[in-house]
C-alpha positions as CSV (number, residue, x, y, z in Angstrom):
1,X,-7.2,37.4,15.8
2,X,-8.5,34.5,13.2
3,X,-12.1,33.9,13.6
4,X,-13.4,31.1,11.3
5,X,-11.0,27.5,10.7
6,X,-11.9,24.9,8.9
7,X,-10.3,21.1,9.3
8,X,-10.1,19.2,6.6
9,X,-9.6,15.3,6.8
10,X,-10.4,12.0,5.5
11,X,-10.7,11.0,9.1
12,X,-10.8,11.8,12.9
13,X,-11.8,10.2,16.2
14,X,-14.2,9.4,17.4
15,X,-15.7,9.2,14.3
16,X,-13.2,6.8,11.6
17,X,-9.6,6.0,12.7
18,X,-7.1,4.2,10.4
19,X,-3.8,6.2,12.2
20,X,-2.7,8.5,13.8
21,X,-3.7,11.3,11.1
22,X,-7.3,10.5,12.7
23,X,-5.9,11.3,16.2
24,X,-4.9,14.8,15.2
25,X,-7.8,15.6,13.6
26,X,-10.0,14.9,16.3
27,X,-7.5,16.1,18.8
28,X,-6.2,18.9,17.5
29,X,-9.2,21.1,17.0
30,X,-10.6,20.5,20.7
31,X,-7.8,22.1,22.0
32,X,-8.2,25.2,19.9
33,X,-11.8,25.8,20.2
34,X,-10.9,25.3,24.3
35,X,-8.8,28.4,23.6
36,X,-11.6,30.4,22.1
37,X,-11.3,29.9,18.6
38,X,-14.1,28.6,16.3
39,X,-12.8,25.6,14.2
40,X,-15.0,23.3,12.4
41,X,-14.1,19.6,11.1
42,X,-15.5,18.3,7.9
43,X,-15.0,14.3,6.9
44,X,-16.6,11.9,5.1
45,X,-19.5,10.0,6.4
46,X,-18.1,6.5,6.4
47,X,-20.3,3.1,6.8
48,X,-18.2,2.5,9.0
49,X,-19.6,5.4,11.5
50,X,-21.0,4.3,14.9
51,X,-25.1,4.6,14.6
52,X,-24.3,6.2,18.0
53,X,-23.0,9.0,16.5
54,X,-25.3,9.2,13.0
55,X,-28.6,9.6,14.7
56,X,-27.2,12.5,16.4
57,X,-26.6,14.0,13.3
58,X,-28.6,16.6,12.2
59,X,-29.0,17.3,7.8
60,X,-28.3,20.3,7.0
61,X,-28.2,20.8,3.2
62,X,-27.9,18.4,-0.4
63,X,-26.3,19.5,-3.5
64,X,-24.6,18.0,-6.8
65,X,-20.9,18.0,-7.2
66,X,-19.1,17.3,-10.8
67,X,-16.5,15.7,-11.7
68,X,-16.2,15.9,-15.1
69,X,-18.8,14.0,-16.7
70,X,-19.9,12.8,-13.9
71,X,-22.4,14.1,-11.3
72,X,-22.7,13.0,-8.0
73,X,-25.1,14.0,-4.8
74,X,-23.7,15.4,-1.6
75,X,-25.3,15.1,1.7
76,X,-24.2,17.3,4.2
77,X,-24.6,16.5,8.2
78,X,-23.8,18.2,11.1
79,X,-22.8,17.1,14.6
80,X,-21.8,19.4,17.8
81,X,-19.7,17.6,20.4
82,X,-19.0,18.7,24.1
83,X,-15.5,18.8,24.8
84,X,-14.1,18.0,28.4
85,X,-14.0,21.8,28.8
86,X,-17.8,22.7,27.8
87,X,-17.3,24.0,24.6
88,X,-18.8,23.1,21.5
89,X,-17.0,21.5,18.4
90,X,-19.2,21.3,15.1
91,X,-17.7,18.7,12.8
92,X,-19.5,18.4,9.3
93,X,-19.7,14.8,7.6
94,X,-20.2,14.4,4.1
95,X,-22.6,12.0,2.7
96,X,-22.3,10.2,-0.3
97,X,-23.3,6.3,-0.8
98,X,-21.4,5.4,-4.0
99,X,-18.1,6.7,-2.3
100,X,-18.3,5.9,1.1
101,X,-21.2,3.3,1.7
102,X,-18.2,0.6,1.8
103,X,-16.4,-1.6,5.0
104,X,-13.1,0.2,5.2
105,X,-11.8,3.7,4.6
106,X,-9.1,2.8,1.9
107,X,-7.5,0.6,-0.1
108,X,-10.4,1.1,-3.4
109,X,-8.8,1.4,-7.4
110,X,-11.0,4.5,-7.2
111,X,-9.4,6.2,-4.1
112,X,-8.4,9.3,-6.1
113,X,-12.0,9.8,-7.0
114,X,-13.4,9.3,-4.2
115,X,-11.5,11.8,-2.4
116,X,-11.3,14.2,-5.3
117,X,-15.2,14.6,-4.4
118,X,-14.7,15.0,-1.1
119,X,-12.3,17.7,-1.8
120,X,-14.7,19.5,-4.0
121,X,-17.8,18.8,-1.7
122,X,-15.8,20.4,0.8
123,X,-15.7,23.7,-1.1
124,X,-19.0,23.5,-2.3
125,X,-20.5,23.4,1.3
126,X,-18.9,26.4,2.8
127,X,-21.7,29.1,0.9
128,X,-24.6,26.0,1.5
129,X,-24.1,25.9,5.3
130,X,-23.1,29.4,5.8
131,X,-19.7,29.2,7.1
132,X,-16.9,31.3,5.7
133,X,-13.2,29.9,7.0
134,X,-10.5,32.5,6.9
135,X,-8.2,29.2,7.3
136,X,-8.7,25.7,5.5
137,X,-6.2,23.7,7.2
138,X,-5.7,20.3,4.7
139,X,-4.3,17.4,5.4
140,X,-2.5,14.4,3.6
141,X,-3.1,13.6,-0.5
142,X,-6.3,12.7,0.4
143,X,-6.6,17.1,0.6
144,X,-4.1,17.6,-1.3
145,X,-6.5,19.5,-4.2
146,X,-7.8,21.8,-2.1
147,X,-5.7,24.7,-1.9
148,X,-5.1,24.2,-5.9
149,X,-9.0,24.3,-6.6
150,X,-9.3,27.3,-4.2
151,X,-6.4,29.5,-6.0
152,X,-6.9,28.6,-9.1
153,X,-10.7,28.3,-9.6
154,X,-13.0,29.0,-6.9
155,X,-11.6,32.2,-5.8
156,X,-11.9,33.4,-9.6
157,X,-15.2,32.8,-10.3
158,X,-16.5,33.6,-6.7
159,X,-15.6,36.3,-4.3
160,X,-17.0,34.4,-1.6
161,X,-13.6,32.2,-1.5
162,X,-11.2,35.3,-2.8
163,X,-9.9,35.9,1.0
164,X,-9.2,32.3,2.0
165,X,-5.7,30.8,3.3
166,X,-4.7,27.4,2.8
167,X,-2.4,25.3,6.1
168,X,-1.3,21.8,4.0
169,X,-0.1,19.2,6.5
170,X,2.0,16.3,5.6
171,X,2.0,13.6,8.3
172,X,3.5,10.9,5.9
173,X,4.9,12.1,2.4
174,X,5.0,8.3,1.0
175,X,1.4,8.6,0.6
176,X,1.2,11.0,-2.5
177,X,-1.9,10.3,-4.2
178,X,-1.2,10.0,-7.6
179,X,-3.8,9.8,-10.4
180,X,-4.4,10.0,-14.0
181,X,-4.4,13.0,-16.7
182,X,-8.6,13.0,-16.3
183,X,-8.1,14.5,-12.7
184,X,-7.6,17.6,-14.4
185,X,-10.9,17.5,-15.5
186,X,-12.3,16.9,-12.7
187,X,-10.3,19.7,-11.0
188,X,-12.0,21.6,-13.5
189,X,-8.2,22.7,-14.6
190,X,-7.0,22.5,-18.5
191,X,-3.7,20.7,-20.0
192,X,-1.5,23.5,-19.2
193,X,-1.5,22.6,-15.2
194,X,0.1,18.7,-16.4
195,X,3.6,20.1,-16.6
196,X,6.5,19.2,-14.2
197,X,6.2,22.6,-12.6
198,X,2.5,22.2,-11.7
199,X,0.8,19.6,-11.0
200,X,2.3,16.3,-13.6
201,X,4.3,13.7,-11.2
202,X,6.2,11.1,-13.6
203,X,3.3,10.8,-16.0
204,X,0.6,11.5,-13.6
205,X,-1.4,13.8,-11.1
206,X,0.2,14.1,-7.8
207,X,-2.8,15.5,-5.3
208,X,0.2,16.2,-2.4
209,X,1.9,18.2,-4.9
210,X,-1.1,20.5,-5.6
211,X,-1.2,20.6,-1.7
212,X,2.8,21.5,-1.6
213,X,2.6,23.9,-4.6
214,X,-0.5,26.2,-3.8
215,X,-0.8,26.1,-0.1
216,X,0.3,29.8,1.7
217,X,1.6,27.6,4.5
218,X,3.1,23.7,4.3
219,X,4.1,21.9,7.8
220,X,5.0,18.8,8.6
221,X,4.0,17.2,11.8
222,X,7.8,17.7,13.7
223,X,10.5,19.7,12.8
224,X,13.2,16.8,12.5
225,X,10.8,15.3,9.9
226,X,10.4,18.8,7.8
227,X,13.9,18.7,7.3
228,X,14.5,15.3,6.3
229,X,12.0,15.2,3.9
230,X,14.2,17.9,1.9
231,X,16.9,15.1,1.4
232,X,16.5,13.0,-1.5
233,X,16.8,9.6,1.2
234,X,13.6,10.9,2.9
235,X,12.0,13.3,0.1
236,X,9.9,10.3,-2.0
237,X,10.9,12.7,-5.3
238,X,9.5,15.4,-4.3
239,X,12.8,16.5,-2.2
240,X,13.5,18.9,-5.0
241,X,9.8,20.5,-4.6
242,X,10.1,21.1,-1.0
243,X,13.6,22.8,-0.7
244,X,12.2,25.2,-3.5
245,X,9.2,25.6,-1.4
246,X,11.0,26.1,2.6
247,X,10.2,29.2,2.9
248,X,7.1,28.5,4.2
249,X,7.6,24.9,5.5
250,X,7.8,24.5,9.0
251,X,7.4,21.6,12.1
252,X,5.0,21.7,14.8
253,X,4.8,18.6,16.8
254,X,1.8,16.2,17.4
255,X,0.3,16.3,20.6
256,X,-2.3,13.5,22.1
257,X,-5.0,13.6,24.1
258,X,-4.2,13.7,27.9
259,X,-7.6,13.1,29.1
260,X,-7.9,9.9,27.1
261,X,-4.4,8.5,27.6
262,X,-4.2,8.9,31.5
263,X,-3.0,6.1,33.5
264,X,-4.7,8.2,36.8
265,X,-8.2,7.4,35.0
266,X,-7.6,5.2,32.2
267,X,-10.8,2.2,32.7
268,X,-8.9,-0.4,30.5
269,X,-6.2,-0.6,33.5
270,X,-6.5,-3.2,35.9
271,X,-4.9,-0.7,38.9
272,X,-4.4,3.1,38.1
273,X,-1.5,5.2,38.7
274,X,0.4,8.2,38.5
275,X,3.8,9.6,39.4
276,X,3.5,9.6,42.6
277,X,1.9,5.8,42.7
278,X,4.4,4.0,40.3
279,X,4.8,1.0,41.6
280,X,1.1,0.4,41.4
281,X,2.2,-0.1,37.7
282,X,3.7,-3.5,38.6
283,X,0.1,-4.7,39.1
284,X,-1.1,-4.1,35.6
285,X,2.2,-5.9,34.0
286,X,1.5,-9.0,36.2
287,X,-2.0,-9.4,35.1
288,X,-1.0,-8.6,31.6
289,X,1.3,-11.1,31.7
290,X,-0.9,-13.9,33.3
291,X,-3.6,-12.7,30.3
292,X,-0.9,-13.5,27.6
293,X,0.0,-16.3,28.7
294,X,3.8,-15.3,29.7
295,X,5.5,-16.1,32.8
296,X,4.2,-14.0,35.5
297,X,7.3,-12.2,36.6
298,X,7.9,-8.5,37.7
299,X,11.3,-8.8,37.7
300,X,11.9,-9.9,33.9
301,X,11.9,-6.6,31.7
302,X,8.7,-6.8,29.6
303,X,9.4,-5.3,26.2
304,X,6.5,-4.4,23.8
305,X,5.6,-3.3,20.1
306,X,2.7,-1.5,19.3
307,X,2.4,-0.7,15.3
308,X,1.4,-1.3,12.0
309,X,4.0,-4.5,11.6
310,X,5.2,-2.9,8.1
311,X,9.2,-2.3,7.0
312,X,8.8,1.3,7.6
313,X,8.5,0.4,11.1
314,X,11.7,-0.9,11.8
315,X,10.4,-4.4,12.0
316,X,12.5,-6.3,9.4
317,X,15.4,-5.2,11.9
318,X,13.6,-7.4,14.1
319,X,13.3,-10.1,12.1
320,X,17.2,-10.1,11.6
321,X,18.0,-10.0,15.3
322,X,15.1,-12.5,16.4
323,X,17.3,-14.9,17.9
324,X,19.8,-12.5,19.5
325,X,16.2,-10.9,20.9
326,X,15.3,-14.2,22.1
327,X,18.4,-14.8,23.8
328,X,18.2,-12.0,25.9
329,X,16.6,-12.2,29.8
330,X,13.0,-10.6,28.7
331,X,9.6,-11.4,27.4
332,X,8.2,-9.3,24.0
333,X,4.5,-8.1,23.1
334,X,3.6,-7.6,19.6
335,X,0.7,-6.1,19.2
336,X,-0.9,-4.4,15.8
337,X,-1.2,-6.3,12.1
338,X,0.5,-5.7,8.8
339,X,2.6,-7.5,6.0
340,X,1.7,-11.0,6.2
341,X,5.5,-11.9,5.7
342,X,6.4,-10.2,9.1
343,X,3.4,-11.3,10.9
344,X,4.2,-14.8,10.3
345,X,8.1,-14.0,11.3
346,X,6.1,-12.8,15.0
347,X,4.1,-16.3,15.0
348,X,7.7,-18.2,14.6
349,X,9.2,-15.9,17.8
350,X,6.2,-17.1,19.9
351,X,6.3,-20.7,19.1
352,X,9.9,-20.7,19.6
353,X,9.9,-19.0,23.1
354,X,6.3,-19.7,24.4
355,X,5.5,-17.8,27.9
356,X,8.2,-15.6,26.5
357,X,7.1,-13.7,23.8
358,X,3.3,-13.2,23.1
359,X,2.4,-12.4,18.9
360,X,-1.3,-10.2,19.7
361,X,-1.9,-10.0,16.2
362,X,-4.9,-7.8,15.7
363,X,-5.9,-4.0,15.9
364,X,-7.3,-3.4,19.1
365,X,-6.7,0.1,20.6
366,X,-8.6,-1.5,24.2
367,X,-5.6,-3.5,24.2
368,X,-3.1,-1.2,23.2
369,X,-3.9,0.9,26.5
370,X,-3.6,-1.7,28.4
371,X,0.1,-3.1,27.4
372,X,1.4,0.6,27.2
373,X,-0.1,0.8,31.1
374,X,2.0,-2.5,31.5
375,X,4.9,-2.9,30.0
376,X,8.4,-1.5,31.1
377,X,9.7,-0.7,27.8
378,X,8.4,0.1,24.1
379,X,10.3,-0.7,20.9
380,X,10.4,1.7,17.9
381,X,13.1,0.9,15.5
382,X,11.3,3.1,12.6
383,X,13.3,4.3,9.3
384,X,11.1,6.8,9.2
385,X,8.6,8.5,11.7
386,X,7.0,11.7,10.9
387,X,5.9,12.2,14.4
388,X,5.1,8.9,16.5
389,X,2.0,9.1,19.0
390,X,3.4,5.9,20.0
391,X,6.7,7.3,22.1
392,X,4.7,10.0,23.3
393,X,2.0,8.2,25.0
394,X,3.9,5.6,26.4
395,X,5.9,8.9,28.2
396,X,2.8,9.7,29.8
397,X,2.2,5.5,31.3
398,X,5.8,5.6,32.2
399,X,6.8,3.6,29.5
400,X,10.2,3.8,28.0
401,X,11.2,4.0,24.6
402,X,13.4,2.7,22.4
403,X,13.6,4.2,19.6
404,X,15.5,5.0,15.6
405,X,16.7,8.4,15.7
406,X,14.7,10.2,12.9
407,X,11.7,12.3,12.6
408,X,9.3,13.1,16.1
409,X,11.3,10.4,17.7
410,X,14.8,12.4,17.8
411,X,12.5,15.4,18.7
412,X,11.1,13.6,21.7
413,X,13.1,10.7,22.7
414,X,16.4,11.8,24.0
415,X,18.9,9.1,25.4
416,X,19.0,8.5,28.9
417,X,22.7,9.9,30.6
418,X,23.3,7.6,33.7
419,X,26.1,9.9,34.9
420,X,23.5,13.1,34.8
421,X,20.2,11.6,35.2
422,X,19.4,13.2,32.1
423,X,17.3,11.4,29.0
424,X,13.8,10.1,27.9
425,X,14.3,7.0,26.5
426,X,17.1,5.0,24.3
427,X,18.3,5.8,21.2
428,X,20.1,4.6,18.5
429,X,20.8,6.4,14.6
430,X,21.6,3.9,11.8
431,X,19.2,1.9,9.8
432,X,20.9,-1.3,11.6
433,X,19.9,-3.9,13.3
434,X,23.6,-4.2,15.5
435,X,22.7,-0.5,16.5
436,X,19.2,-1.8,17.4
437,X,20.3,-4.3,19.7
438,X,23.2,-1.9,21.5
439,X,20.2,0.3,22.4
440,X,17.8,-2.6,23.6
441,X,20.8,-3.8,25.6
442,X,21.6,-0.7,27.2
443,X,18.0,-0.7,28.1
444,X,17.9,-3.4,29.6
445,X,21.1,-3.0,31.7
446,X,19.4,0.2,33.0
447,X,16.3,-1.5,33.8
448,X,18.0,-4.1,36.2
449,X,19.5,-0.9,38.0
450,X,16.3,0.1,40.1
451,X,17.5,3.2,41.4
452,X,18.0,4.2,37.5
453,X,15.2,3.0,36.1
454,X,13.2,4.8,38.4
455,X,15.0,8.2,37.8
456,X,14.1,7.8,34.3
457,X,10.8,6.4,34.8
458,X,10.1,9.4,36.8
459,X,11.7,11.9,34.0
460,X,9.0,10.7,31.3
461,X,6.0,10.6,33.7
462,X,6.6,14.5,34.1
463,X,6.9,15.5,30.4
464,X,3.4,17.0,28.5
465,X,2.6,16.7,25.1
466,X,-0.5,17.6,25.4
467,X,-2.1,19.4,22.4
468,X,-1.8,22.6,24.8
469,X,1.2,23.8,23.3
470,X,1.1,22.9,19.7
471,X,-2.5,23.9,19.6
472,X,-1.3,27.3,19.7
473,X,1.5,26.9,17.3
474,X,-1.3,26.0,14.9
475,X,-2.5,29.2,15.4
476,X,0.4,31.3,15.0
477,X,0.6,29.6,11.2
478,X,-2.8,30.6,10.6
479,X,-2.4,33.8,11.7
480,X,0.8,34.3,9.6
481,X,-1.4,32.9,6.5
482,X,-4.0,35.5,6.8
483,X,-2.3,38.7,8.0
484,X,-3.5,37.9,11.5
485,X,0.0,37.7,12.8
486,X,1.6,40.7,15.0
487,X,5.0,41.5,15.0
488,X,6.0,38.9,18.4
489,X,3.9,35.9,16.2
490,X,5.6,37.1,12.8
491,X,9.1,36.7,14.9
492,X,8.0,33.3,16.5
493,X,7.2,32.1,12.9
494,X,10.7,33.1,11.9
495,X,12.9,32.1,15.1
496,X,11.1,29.1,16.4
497,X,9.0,27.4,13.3
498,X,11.0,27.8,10.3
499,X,13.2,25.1,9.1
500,X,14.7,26.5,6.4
């Protein structure tokens, strides 16, 4: 059995949240430390932090990390949460004001840098606070260094880090992290890594190719997505890398928080529900609807989109069907912000189809509970989806999907069959907007079939993706990273994980 984890990310709930990678990192590790295993978090303590949560925190330790020339101080805090199930979760938070003393997360010309010392603090800590991780589990560029640095210098010059295994996550390969030839330096690595089969990336350092390259074990977060990004269409140049590196790539699938996203308990409802209260759902869409300022009608399919309003998300698709949308008996929610370009194209649907269509145009996760405990139906048209949380919690408010087959979307969302009862949701494959709107259609001709939009409706309430499941796959690749795994887990890895 593993004893020691460590998490490794540039954020996690409830502490700083800019996706869904933030979800997962707070998610995940409850679930494993519920099943007896001691897993630790480590981030970087953000402005942005509640004061709720930073005079809880306790200092534990300062030191100097460098980066070539230059030296910078890390701080390094500790807080212990209580999960639901009475067990305790010790996240670390590292403190540093010149990198993270600012008003968002990202989005900085010194990004590489800052999380380049964050990477390094990270390693620098474990001897200082007296924990010794059999696993690091990394995640995203912002990681990316970490198993390279481990390998290639701090196991070498100190048998304190010789026995640790490295888990790299990918939950969005466009993301890469790619910096200049000083990063070497900092890395405290010479020229001979900048080649094409280290760690050089068309003229510069790639951080999620050090992650790809010198991890023991690589996922991605489902396993439609693990093998997409292996085609060139879905592999951001770095296809090539990760077929010559399958044979320890694998998919385990996101899970979300059931306790938080429960429409039995769920606060931000007006009326709660469950499976066995449905209809009780009806109430929540009318008063959305009245709060929106749409026609208050329970009968009129309520559609909704909750995203980052980017290409990637399907939404020039949209754009190019917005009058075909409009034309169609049903009111739309948009709710999220992104390119200004689409944002605007949303503001033009609502002032063409007031009380029909409603453009929410801000980041508000209150409000995102309450449209997916409202609405009938939630559109995804994504080109590309690692995972989704957004299909998976709107299964557990009864909320149906429609979605672009790729990524944790085919994995999950499987079209309804009228003639079997069978199916979660609406499909459609292509890129294309016509596709699109056969699959909203369809939807909607289910919809005004009450007898089959409630067999379907009652189909998603019953599925769980809960973190249950996939906690413990998480487990079985840190097992098979460290020599923990038996001969059933090395089999499981084989038979059930690998993509390859």
């Amino acid at each position: 059995m593993i004893n020691n984890i460590l998490m490794v990310s540039s954020e996690a709930v409830p502490f700083a949240k800019s996706g869904g990678l933030a979800d997962v990192a707070g998610t995940l590790p409850k679930a494993i430390v519920d099943n007896g295993y001691d897993i630790r978090v480590v981030l970087p303590l953000y402005k942005t932090i509640k004061d709720k949560f930073k005079k809880d925190m306790t200092k534990l330790c300062s030191f100097n990390v460098r980066l070539g020339w230059r030296n910078q101080t890390a701080n390094i805090y500790e807080y212990k949460l209580q999960t639901e199930k009475g067990n305790t979760l010790i996240y670390y938070l590292i403190q540093n004001d010149y990198y993270f003393e600012r008003d968002s997360l990202y989005g900085f010309n010194d990004d590489g840098e800052r999380f380049m010392f964050f990477s390094k603090a990270v390693l620098e800590m474990l001897p200082q606070v007296g924990f010794k991780p059999e696993m690091i589990h990394c995640n995203d560029w912002q990681t990316g260094t970490i198993p390279c640095m481990l390998k290639e210098v701090y196991a070498k010059r100190n048998s304190f880090y010789k026995d640790m295994k490295t888990l790299y996550t990918i939950h969005n390969l466009k993301f890469q992290g790619i910096c200049g030839f000083e990063f070497l330096e900092m890395m405290e690595l010479d020229s001979s890594y900048f080649t094409a089969d280290k760690l050089e990336f068309w003229g510069g350092v790639s951080m999620m190719k050090a992650g790809i390259l010198y991890c023991d074990k690589l996922n991605t977060v489902s396993e439609t997505y693990s093998r997409e990004i292996q085609l060139p269409s879905y592999g951001c140049q770095l296809d090539g890398l990760l077929r010559s590196v399958n044979d320890k790539l694998y998919g385990v699938l996101n899970g979300i928080d059931n306790d938080f996203y429960n429409p039995a308990t769920d606060h931000l409802l007006f009326k709660n529900y469950d499976i066995n209260t449905f209809n009780n759902k009806l109430a929540n869409k009318m008063k959305l609807q009245e709060e929106m300022g749409l026609e208050v009608n329970i009968d009129v399919p309520l559609i909704a989109m909750v995203s980052r309003i980017t290409d990637q998300k399907g939404f020039d698709m949209v754009a190019e069907k917005m009058d075909e949308l409009l034309s169609l008996n049903a009111q739309f929610i948009i709710q999220g912000t992104g390119e200004q370009g689409l944002e605007d194209m949303f503001r033009y649907m609502e002032s063409k189809a007031p009380g029909r269509v409603k453009a929410n145009l801000v980041f508000s996760e209150e409000m995102a509970n309450k449209i997916y405990g409202s609405a009938d139906m939630i559109l995804i048209p994504s080109r590309f989806e690692p995972c989704g949380l957004t299909q998976l919690i709107s299964f557990r408010y009864g909320t149906v999907p429609i979605v672009r087959h790729t990524g944790g979307l085919a994995d999950t969302v499987l079209s309804y069959q009228p003639s079997t009862g069978e199916g979660t949701g609406f499909s459609f494959r292509r890129c294309d907007a016509n596709e699109m709107m056969v699959a909203v259609r369809e939807a909607i001709r289910i919809y005004e079939d009450k007898a089959k939009w409630n067999e379907l409706t009652n189909n998603i309430m019953k599925l769980d993706y809960s973190w249950n499941t996939s906690a413990m796959k998480y487990v079985k690749l840190y097992e098979g990273a460290t020599g923990h795994a038996d001969n059933e887990t090395r089999k499981m890895l084989k038979k059930v994980f690998q993509v390859a």
